[in-house]
BAPASE-58774 format. One record per residue (C-alpha): residue number from 1; z, y, x; residue in one letter. Coordinates in pm, whole numbers, plus 32768, in hexadecimal, padded with zeros to 4 digits. Each point is the difference from the previous one (the first is absolute). Example, Ala and Ser with C-alpha at 12.3 -4.5 7.8 and 13.67 -1.06 7.14 Angstrom:
! BAPASE-58774
pos 1	zz 830C	yy 7E3E	xx 84CE	code A $
pos 2	zz 7FBE	yy 8158	xx 8089	code S $
//
This chain:
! BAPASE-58774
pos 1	zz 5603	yy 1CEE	xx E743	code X $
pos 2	zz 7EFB	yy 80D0	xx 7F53	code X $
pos 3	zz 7EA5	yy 8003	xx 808C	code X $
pos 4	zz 7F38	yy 8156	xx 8054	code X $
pos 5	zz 7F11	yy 7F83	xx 7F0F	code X $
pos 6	zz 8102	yy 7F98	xx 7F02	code X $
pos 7	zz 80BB	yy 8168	xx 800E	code X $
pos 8	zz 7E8F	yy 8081	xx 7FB8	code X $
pos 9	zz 7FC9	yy 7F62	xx 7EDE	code X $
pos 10	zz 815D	yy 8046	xx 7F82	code X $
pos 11	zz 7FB6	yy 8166	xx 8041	code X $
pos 12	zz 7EAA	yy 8014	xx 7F8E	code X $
pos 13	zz 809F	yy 7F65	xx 7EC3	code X $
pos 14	zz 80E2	yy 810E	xx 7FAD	code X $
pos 15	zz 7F0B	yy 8113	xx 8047	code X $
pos 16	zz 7F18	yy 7F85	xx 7F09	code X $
pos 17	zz 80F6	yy 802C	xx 7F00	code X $
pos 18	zz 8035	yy 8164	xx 809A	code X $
pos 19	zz 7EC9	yy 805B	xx 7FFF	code X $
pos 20	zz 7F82	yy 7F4F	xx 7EAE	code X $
pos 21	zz 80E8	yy 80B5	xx 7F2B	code X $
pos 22	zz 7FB6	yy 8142	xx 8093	code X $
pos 23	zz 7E89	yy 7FF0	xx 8001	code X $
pos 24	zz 801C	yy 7F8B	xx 7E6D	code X $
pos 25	zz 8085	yy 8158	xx 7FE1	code X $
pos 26	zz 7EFD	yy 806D	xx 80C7	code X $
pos 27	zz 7EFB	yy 7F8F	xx 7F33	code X $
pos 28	zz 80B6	yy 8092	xx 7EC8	code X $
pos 29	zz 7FB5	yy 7EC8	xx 7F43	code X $
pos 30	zz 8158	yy 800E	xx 7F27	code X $
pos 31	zz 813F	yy 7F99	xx 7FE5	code X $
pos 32	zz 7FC6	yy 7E83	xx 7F67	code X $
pos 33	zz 7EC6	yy 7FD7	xx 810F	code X $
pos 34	zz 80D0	yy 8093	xx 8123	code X $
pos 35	zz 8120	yy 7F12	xx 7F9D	code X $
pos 36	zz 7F1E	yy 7EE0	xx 8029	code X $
pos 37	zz 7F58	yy 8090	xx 812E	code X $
pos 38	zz 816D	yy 7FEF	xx 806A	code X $
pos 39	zz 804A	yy 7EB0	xx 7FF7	code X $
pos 40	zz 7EC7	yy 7F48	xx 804B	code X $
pos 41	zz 8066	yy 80A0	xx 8152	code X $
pos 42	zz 8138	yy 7F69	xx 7FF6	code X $
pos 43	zz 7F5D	yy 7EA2	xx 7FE4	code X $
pos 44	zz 7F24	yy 804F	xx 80CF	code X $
pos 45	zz 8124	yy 8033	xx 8113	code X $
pos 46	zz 80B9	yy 7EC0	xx 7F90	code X $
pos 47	zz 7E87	yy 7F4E	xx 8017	code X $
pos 48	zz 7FFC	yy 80A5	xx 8160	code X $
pos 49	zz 8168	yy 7FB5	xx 8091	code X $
pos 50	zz 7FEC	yy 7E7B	xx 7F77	code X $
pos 51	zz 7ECA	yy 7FFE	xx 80C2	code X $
pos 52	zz 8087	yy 8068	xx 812A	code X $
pos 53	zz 816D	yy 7FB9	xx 8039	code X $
pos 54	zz 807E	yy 7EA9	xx 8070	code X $
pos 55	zz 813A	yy 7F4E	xx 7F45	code X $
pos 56	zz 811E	yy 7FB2	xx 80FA	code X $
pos 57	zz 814A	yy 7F9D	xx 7FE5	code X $
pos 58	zz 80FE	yy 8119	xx 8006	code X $
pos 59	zz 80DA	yy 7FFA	xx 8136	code X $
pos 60	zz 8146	yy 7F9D	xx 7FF5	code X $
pos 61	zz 80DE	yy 810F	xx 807A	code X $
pos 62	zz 8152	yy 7FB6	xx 8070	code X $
pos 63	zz 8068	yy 816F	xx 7FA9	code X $
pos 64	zz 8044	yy 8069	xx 7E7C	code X $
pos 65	zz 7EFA	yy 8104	xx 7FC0	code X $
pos 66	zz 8089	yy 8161	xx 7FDD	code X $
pos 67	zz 7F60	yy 8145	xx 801F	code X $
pos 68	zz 8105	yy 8071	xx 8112	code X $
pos 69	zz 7FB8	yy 7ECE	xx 80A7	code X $
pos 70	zz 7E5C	yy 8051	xx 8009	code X $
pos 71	zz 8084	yy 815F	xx 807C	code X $
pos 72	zz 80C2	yy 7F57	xx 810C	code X $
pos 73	zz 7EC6	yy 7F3E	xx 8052	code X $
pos 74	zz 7F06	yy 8117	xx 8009	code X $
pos 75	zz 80E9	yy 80D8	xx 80AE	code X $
pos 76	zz 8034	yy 7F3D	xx 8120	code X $
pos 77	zz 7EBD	yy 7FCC	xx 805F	code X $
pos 78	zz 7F1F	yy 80E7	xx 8084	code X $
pos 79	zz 7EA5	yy 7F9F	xx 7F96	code X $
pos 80	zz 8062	yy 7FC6	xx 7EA9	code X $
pos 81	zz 80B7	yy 813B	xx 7FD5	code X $
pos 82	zz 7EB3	yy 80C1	xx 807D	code X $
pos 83	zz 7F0E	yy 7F01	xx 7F28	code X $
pos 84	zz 80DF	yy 8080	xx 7EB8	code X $
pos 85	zz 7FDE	yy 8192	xx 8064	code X $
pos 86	zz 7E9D	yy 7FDD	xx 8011	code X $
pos 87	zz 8022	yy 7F66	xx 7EB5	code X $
pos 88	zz 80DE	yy 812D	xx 7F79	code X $
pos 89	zz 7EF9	yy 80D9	xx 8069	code X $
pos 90	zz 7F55	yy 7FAC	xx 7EF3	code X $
pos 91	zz 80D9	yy 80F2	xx 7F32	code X $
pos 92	zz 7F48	yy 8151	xx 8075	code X $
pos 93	zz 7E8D	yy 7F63	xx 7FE5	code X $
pos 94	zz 803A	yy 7F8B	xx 7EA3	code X $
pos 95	zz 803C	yy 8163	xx 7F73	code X $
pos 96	zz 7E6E	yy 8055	xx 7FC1	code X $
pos 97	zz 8021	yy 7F42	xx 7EF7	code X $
pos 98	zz 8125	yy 8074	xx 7F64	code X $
pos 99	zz 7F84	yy 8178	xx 8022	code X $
pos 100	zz 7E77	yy 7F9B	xx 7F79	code X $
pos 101	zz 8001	yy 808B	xx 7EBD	code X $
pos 102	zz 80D0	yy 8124	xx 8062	code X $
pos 103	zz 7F1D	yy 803D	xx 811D	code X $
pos 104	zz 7ED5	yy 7FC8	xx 7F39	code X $
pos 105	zz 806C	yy 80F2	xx 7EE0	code X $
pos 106	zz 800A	yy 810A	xx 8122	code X $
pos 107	zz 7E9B	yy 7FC3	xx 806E	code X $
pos 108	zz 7FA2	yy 8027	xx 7E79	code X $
pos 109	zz 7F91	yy 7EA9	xx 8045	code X $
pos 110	zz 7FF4	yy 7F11	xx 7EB1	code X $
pos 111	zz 8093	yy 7EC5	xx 7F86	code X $
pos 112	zz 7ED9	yy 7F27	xx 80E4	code X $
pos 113	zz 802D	yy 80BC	xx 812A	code X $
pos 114	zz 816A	yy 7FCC	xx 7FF0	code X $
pos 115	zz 7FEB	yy 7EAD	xx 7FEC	code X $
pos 116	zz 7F06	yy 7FDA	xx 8114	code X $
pos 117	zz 813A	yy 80A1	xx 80E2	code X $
pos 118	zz 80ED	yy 7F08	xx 7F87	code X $
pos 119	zz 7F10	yy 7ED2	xx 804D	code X $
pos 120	zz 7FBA	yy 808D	xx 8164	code X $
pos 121	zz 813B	yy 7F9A	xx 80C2	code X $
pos 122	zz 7FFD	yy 7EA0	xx 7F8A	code X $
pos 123	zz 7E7C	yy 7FBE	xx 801F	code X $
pos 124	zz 8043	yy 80C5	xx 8176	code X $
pos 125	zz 8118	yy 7EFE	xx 8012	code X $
pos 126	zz 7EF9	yy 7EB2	xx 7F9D	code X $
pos 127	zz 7EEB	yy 8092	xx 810D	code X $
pos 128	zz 810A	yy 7FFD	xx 8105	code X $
pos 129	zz 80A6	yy 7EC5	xx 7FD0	code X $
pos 130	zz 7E9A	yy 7F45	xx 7FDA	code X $
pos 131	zz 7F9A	yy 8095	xx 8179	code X $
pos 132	zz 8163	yy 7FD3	xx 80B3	code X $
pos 133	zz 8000	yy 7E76	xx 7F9B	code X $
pos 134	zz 7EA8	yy 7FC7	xx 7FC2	code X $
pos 135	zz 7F8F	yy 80AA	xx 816B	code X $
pos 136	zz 8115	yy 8027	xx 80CE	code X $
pos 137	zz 80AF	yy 7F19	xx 80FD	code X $
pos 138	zz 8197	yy 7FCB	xx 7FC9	code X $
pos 139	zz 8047	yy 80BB	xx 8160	code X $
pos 140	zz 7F2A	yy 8123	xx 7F44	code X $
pos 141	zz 80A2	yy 8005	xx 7EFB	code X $
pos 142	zz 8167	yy 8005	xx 806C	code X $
pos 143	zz 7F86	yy 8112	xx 80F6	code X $
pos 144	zz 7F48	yy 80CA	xx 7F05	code X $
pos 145	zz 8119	yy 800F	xx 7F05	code X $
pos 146	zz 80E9	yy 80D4	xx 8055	code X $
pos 147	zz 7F06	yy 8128	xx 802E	code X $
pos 148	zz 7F5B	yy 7FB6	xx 7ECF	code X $
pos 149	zz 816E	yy 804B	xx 7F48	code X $
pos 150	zz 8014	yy 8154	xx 80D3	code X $
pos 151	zz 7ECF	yy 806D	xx 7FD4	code X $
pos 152	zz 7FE6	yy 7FC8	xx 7E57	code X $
pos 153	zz 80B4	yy 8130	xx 7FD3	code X $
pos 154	zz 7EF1	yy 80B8	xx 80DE	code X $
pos 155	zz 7EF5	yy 801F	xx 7EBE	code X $
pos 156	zz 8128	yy 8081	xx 7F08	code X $
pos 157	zz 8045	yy 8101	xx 810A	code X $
pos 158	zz 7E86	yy 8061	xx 7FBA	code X $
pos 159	zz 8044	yy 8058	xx 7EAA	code X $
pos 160	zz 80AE	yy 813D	xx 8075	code X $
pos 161	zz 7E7B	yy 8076	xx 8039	code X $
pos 162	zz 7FC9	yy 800E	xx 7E90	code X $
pos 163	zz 7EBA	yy 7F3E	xx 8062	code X $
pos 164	zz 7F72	yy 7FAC	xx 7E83	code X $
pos 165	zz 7FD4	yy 7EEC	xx 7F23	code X $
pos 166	zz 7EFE	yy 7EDC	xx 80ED	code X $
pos 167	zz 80C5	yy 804A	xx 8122	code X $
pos 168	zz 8139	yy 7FC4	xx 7F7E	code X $
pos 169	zz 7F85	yy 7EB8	xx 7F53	code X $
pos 170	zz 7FA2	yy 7FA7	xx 8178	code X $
pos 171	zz 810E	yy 8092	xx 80B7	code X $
pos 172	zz 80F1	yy 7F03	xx 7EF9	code X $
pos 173	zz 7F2A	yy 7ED1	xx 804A	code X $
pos 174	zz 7FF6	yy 8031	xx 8155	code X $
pos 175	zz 81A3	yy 8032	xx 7FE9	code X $
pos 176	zz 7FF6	yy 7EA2	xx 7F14	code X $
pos 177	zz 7F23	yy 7F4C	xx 8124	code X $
pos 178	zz 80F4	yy 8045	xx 80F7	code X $
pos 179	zz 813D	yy 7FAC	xx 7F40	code X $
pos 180	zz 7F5D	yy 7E96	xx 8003	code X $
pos 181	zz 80CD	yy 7FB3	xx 8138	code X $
pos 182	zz 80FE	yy 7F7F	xx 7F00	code X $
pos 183	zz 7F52	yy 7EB9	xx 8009	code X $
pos 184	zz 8015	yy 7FC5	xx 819A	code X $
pos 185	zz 8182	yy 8094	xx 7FE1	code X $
pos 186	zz 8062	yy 7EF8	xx 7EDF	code X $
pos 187	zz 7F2B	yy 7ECA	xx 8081	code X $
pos 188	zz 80E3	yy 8093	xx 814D	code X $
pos 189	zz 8143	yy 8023	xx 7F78	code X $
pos 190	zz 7FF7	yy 7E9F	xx 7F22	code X $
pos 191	zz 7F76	yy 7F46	xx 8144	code X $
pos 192	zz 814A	yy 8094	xx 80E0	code X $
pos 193	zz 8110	yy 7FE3	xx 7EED	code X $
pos 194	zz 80DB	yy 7EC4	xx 8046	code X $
pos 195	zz 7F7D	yy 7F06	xx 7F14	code X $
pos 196	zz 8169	yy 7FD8	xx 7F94	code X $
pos 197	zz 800B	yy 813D	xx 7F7E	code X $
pos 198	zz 7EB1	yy 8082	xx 7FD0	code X $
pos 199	zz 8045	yy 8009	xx 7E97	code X $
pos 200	zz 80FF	yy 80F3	xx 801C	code X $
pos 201	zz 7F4E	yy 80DA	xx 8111	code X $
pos 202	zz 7ED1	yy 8008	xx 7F36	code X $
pos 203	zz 809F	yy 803D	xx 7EA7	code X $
pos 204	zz 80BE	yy 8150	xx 80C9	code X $
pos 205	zz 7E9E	yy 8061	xx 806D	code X $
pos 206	zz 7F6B	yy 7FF4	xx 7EAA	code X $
pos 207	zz 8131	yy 80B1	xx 7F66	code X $
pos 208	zz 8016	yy 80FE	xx 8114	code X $
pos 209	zz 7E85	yy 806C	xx 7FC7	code X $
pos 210	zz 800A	yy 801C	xx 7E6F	code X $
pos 211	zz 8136	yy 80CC	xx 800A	code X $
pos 212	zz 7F06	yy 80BF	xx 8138	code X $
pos 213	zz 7EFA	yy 802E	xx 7F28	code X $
pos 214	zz 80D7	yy 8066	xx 7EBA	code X $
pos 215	zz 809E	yy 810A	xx 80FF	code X $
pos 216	zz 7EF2	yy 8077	xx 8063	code X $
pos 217	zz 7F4E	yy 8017	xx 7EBB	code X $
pos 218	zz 8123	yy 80D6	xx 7F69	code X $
pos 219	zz 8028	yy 80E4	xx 8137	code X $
pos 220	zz 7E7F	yy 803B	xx 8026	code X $
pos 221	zz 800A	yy 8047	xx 7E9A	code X $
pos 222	zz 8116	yy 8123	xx 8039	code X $
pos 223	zz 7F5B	yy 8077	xx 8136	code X $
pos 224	zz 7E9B	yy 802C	xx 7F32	code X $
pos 225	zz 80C6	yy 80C5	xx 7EF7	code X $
pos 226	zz 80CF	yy 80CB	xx 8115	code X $
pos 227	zz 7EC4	yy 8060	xx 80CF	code X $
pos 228	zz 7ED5	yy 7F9F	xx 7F32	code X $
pos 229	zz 7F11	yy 7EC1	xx 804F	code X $
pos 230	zz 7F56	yy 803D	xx 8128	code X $
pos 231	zz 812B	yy 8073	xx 80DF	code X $
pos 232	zz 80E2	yy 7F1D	xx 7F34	code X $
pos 233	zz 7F20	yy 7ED6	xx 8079	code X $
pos 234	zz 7FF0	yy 8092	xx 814E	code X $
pos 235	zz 815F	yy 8017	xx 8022	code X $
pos 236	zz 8034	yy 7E96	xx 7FB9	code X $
pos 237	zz 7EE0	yy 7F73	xx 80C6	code X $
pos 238	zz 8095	yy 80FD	xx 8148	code X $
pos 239	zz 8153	yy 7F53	xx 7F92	code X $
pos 240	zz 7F72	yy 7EC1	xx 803C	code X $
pos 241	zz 7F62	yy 8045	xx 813D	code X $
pos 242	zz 814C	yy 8075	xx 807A	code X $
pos 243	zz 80CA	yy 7EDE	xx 7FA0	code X $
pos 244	zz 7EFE	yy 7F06	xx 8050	code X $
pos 245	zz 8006	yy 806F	xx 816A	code X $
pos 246	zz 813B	yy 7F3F	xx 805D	code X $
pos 247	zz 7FBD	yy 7EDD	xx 7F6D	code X $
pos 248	zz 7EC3	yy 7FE1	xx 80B3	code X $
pos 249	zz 80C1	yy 8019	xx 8141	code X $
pos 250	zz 80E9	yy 7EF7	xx 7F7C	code X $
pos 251	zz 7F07	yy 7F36	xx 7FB9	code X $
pos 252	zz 7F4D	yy 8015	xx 8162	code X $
pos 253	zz 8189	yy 7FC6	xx 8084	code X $
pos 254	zz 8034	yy 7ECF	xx 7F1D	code X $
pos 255	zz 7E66	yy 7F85	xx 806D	code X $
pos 256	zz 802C	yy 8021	xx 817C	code X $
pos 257	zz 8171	yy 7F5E	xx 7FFE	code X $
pos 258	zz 7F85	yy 7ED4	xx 7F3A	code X $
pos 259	zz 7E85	yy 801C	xx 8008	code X $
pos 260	zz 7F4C	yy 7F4E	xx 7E9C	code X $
pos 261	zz 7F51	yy 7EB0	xx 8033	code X $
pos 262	zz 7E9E	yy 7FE0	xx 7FB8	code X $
//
């Protein structure tokens, strides 16, 4: 079982290379440079996760592994079926960066500036996983969460106000801060898988949110051409708001029927 503090450095790990790559471009240092901007963040991550993940044995699972059977698995169980929509969430607060050239082409804004948008969410996203594992207790976290998903679609919903170039840079760091609940909700869903099958519960998960986040990166994209950026953004972040409502009650179902150990 993955440790909070192992999950962190996984994550961390992969947002460096997010961020790295997008900040190169930021800095308009080139093609060549940004490409080895690029992956010096990737080793950097690798550097990270051997740091901080444990080698174990793999479990040996009596059941052949199957995607219907992880669907059987997560299905059946209520925590883990909440712990993976939280995770599908993810698919309405990763369309700012999809839309940040677009948007920033509307704003007249430059090359830099765009930038600067895309690298917001994912630096929001660092900040808030640093606090929630660094500060937080485990009964905080797991109660925290949930509202954190919800409310990640509140600062999109902003955008609708037009409000200008710094506040939108905030208003998508403060939506990247709160999306960090992905680190509580995966440490979560790993630690209440059946080791026997965490593998395929877990590889579900992680399939379930890419094909999330590619969703929602072509749908925000059609919504930002059908009603422009700002109320194409707020659409999606209202959308989000809306659908993560009832998997917040699930999750508070799934919590007080089997409450988390800490």
């Amino acid at each position: 079982m993955l440790a909070i503090g192992e999950f962190r450095g996984l994550w961390l790990g992969g947002l460096l290379s997010r961020a790295g790559s997008q900040l190169a471009r930021v800095a308009l240092v080139g093609a060549e440079t940004a490409i080895l901007v690029n992956a010096a963040t990737f080793a950097a991550a690798a550097s990270l996760t051997l740091a901080t993940v444990r080698r174990r044995p793999a479990a040996a699972g009596k059941q052949p592994v199957s995607l219907l059977g992880g669907l059987r698995l997560v299905a059946g169980h209520r925590a883990l079926r909440s712990l993976l929509g939280l995770a599908m969430l993810s698919g309405f607060h990763v369309i700012p960066e999809a839309i940040a050239v677009p948007y920033a082409a509307s704003l007249g804004l430059g090359t830099t500036q765009a930038g600067l948008l895309m690298a917001a969410l994912p630096a929001g996203n660092v900040i808030g996983v640093f606090v929630l594992s660094r500060f937080l207790t485990e009964s905080r976290r797991m109660a925290l969460m949930a509202p954190m998903a919800v409310l990640a679609g509140v600062p999109l919903v902003v955008s609708a106000a037009d409000p200008g170039y710094v506040p939108l840079l905030l208003l998508w760091t403060a939506c990247g801060v709160l999306t960090g609940y992905h680190v509580a909700a995966n440490a979560e869903y790993v630690r209440i898988a059946p080791p026997e099958s965490r593998g395929q519960a877990v590889g579900l998960a992680s399939s379930g949110m890419v094909a999330a986040q590619g969703l929602g990166i072509l749908l925000g994209g059609l919504l930002v051409e059908a009603a422009g950026p700002e109320y194409g953004l707020a659409i999606a972040g209202a959308a989000g708001l809306i659908a993560g409502v009832p998997v917040l009650l699930a999750w508070n179902r799934a919590v007080r029927a089997s409450p988390p150990s800490t």
